[in-house]
Structure formats: structure tokens, C-alpha cells
KOLDOPA-650713 format. One record per residue (C-alpha): z, x, y; residue in three letters. Coordinates in steps of 0.25 Angstrom, whole numbers. Each point is the difference from the previous one (the first is absolute). Last residue first. Layout:
<r zz="Z" xx="X" yy="Y" kenu="ala"/>
...
! end
This chain:
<r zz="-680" xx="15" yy="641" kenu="unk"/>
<r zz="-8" xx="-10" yy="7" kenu="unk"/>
<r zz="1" xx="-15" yy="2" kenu="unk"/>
<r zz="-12" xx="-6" yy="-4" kenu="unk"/>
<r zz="1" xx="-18" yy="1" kenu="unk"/>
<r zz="-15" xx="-2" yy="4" kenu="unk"/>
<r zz="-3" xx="-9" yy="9" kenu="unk"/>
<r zz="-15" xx="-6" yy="-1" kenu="unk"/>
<r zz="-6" xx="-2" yy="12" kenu="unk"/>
<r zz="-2" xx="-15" yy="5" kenu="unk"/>
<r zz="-14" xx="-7" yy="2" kenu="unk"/>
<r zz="-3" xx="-1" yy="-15" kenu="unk"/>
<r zz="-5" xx="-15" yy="1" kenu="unk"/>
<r zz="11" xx="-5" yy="-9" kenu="unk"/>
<r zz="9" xx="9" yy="5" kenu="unk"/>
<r zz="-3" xx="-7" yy="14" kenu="unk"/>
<r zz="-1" xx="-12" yy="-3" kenu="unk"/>
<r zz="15" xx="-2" yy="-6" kenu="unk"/>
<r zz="3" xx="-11" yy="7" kenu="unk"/>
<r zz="-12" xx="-9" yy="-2" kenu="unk"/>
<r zz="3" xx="-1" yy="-16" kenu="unk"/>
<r zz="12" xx="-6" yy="5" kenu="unk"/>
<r zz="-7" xx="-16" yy="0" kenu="unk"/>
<r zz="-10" xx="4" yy="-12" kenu="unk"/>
<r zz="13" xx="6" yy="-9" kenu="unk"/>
<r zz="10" xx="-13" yy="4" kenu="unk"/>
<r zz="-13" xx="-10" yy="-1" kenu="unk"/>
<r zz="-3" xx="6" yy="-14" kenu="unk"/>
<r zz="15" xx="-2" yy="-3" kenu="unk"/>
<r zz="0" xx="-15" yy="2" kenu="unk"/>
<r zz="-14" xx="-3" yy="-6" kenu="unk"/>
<r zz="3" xx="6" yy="-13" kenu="unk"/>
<r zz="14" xx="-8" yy="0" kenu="unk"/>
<r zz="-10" xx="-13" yy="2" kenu="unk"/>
<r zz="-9" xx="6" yy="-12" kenu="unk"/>
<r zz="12" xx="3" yy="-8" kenu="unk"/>
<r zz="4" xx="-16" yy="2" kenu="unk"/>
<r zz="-14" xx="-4" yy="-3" kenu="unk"/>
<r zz="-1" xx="8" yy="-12" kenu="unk"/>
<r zz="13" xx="-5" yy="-5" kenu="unk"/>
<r zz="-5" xx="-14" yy="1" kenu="unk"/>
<r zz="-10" xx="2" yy="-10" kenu="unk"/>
<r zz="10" xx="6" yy="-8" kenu="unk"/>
<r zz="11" xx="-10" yy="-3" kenu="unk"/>
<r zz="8" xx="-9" yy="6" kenu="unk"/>
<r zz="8" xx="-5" yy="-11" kenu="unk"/>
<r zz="3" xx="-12" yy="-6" kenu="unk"/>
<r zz="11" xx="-5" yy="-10" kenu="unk"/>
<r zz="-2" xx="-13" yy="-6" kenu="unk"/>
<r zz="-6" xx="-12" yy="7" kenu="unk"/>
<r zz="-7" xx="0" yy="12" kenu="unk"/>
<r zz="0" xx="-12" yy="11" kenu="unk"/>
<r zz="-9" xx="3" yy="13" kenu="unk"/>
<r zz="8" xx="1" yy="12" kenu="unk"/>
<r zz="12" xx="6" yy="1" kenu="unk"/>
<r zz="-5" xx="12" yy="-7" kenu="unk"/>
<r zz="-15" xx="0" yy="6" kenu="unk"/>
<r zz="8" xx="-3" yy="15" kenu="unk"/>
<r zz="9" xx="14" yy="-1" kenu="unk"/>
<r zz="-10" xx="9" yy="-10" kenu="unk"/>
<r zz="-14" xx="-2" yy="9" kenu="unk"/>
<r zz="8" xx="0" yy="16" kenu="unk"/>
<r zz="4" xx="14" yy="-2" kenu="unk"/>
<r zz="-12" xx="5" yy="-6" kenu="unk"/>
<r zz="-9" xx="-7" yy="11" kenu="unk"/>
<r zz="8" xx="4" yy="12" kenu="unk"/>
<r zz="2" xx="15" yy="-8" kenu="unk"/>
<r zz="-15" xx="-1" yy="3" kenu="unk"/>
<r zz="-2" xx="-3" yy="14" kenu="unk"/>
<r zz="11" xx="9" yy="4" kenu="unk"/>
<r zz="-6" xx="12" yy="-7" kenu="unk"/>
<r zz="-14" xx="-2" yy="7" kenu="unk"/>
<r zz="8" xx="-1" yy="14" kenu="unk"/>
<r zz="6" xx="15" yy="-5" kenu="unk"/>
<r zz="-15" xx="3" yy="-4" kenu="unk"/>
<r zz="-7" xx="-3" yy="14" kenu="unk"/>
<r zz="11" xx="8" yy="6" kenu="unk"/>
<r zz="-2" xx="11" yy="-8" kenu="unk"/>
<r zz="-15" xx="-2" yy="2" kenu="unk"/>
<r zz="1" xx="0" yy="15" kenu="unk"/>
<r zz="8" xx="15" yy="-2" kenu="unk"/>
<r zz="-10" xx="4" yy="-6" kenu="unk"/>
<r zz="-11" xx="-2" yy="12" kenu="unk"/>
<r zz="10" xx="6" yy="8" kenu="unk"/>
<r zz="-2" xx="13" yy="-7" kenu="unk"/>
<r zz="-15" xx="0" yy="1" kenu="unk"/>
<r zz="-4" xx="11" yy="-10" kenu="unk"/>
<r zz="-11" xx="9" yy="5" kenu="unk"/>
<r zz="-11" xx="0" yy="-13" kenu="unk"/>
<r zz="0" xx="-16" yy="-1" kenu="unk"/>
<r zz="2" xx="-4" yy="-16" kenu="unk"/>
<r zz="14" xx="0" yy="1" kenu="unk"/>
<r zz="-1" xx="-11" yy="11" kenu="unk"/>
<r zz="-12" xx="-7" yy="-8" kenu="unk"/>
<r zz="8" xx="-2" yy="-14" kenu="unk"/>
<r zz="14" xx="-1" yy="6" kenu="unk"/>
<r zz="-8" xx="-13" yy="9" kenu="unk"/>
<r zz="-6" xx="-4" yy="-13" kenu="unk"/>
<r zz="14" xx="1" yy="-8" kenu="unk"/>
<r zz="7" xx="-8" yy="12" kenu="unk"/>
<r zz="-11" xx="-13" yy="0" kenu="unk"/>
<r zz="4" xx="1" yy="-14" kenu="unk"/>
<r zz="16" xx="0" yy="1" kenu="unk"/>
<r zz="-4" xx="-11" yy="12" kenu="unk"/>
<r zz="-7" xx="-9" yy="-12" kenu="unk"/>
<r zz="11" xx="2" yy="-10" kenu="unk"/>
<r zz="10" xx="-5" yy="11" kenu="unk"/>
<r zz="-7" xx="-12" yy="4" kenu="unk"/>
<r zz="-2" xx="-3" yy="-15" kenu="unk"/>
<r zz="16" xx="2" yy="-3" kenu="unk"/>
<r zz="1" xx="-9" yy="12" kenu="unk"/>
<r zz="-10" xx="-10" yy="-3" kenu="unk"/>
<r zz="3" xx="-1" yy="-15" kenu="unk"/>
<r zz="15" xx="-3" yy="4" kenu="unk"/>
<r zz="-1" xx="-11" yy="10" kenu="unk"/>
<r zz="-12" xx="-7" yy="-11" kenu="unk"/>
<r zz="12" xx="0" yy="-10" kenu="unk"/>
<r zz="10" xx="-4" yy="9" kenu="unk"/>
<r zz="-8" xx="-13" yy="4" kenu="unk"/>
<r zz="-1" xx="-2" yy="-14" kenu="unk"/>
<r zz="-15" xx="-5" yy="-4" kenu="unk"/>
<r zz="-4" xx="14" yy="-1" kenu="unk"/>
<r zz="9" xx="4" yy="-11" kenu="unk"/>
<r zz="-11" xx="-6" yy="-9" kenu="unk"/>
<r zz="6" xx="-5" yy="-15" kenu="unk"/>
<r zz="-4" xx="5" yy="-13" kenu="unk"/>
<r zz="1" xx="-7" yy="-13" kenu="unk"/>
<r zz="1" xx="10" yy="-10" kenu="unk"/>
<r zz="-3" xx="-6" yy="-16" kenu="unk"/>
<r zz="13" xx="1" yy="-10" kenu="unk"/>
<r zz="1" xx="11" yy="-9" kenu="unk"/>
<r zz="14" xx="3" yy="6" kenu="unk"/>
<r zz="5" xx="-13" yy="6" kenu="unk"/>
<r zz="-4" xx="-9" yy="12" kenu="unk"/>
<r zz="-8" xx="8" yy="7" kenu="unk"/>
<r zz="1" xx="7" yy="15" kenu="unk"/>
<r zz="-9" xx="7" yy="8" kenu="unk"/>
<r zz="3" xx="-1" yy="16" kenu="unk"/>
<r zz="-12" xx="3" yy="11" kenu="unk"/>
<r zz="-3" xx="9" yy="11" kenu="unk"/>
<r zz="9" xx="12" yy="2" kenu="unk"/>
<r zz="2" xx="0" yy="-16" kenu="unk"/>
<r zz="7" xx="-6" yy="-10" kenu="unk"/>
<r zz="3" xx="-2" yy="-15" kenu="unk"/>
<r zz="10" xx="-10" yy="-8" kenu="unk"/>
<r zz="3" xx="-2" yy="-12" kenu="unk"/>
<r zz="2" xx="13" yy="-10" kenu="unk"/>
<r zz="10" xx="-7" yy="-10" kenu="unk"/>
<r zz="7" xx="12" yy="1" kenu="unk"/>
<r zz="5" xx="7" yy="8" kenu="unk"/>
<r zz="-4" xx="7" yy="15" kenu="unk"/>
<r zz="-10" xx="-13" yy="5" kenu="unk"/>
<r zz="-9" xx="6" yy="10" kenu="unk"/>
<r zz="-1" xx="0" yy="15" kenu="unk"/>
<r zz="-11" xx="9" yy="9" kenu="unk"/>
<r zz="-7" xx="5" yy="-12" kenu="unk"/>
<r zz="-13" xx="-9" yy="1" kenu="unk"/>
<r zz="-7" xx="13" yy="10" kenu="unk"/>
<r zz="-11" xx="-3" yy="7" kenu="unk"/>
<r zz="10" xx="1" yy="15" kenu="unk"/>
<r zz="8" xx="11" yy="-6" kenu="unk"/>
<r zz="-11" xx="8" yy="-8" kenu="unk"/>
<r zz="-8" xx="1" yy="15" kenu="unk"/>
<r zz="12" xx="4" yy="8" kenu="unk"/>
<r zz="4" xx="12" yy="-11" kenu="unk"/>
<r zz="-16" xx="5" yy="3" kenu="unk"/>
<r zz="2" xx="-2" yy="15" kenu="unk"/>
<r zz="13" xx="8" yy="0" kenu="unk"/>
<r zz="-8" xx="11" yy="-7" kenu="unk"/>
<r zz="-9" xx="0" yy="10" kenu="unk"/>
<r zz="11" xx="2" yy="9" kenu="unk"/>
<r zz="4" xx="11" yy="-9" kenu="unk"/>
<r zz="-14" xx="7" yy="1" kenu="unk"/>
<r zz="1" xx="-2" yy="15" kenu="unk"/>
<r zz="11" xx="6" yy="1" kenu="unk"/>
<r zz="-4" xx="13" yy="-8" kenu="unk"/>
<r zz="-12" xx="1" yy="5" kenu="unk"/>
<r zz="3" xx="11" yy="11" kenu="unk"/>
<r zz="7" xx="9" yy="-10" kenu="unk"/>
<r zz="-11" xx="11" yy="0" kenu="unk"/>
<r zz="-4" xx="1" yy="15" kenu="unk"/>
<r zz="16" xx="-1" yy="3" kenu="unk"/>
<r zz="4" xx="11" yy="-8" kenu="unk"/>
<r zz="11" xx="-1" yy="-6" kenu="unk"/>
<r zz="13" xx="8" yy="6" kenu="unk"/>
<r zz="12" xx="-5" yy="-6" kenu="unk"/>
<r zz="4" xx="-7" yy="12" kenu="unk"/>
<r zz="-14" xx="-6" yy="4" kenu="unk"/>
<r zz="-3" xx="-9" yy="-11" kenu="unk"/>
! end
């Protein structure tokens, strides 16, 4: 943003806009019933953050089963949820800081922080899913996490390099602002 030259009044949204779209990618994670699905044939077995689908054979009826009865399961949904929240919490913060007319630069700095502990929270919830589901709950054929639980993951990575942009966003206030003369590289003939 500041190294090509944007300007600053005109680019202003533009982290915000993608926390927005973090919030978006959070929201189809946690509805989403993506998170594990049978990859061959006979499709059997369905999940997602909050309960396991499975059926006995192809035309057969689902029987699902609630992931929160799983000490595991209940660990996972609290941390992703944790996370989710914080990423919100973050995007109306973004919302109200950028919204100010003098930008508080320490202000976005706090945000960074908020989102890296955000990040923790939900990588905890998308580590802890796959490693207790799998030994765990019994599943036949060959499954697959699938794209419910890719949201989450891109919306942890999405946390992760928004703190990096908010956290050194501070560092270059002075460009951002427009307090430094330009320099022009004109040597003459």
C-alpha cells in the first residue's frame, strides 16, 4: 500500500474489507456440514464441527450423531468459536478505527495483536478436530477433510497475515499520512 504509492484516503478499506471477508469464510466454516466426507464410493459418512452423519449404505437413511458429547468435540467448537468471535470483535474495531478521520496508529497495532491471539484460538480448534475425530469416531472407507474445514483453515491463515499487515501498518505512518517529501531520482544531463 505504501511502496507503490496508493493513496492512503482511497485504500483505507481495504483491510478492513478482507477482515470482512474473514468473517464471511468463518461463518461458512462453523455452518458448514463439509468438514469430513466420505472421497469413494459408497458415500457413508458426513461431518461437521458439531455433529457426525454416517449411514449404513448408499440409499440408506443418516443417522447423525452430536460431537458435542466428546470432550474433544466440545474443546474444538469453543476454540474455533473463541477465535471466530475475536476475528469479529477485530472487524468492528478495523471498522471504527478506519472510520476515525486521524488514524490512531496504536490503536492498529492492538488489533494485530487481537488477531494473532484470534489465530491461536482457531488453528487449536483445527488441529485438535482432525487428530481426536480420526481416532476417535469409527469411519469406513476413505475420507476426506473437505471444504467446510478448508474455510476455517484459510480463515485462521487470513487471521495470521492480517495481524502481520495491522501490527507494521504503524511503521510506515508517515507515508501513510503524507508527512515525508517525495524524492525524486533526476539526475541532469
Amino acid at each position: 500500500m505504501v511502496k507503490y504509492g496508493l493513496d492512503y484516503t482511497r485504500c483505507r478499506w481495504i483491510l478492513p474489507l478482507l477482515l470482512g471477508i474473514g468473517v464471511i469464510f468463518g461463518i461458512i466454516a462453523l455452518a458448514g456440514r463439509g468438514w469430513l466426507e466420505s472421497q469413494t464410493l459408497p458415500y457413508v459418512h458426513q461431518a461437521s464441527l458439531w455433529e457426525s452423519c454416517s449411514r449404513p449404505s448408499q440409499g440408506g437413511e443418516w443417522s447423525c450423531e452430536s460431537l458435542m458429547g466428546y470432550a474433544w468435540g466440545r474443546a474444538a467448537a469453543a476454540t474455533y468459536l473463541v477465535g471466530f468471535l475475536l476475528l469479529v470483535i477485530c472487524f468492528a474495531l478495523a471498522i471504527i478505527a478506519f472510520a476515525i478521520d486521524t488514524l490512531r496508529f496504536n490503536f492498529i497495532r492492538g488489533i494485530g495483536g487481537l488477531l494473532f491471539v484470534a489465530a491461536v484460538f482457531s488453528v487449536m480448534g483445527l488441529v485438535i478436530y482432525p487428530v481426536k475425530f480420526s481416532s476417535e469416531i469409527e469411519m469406513t472407507g476413505i475420507n476426506m477433510f473437505s471444504w467446510a474445514y478448508g474455510f476455517g483453515w484459510t480463515t485462521a491463515i487470513m487471521e495470521i497475515c492480517l495481524g502481520f499487515f495491522f501490527c507494521c501498518l504503524p511503521n510506515y505512518e508517515d507515508q501513510i499520512l503524507g508527512n515525508v517529501k517525495p524524492t525524486y531520482f533526476y539526475s541532469s544531463p
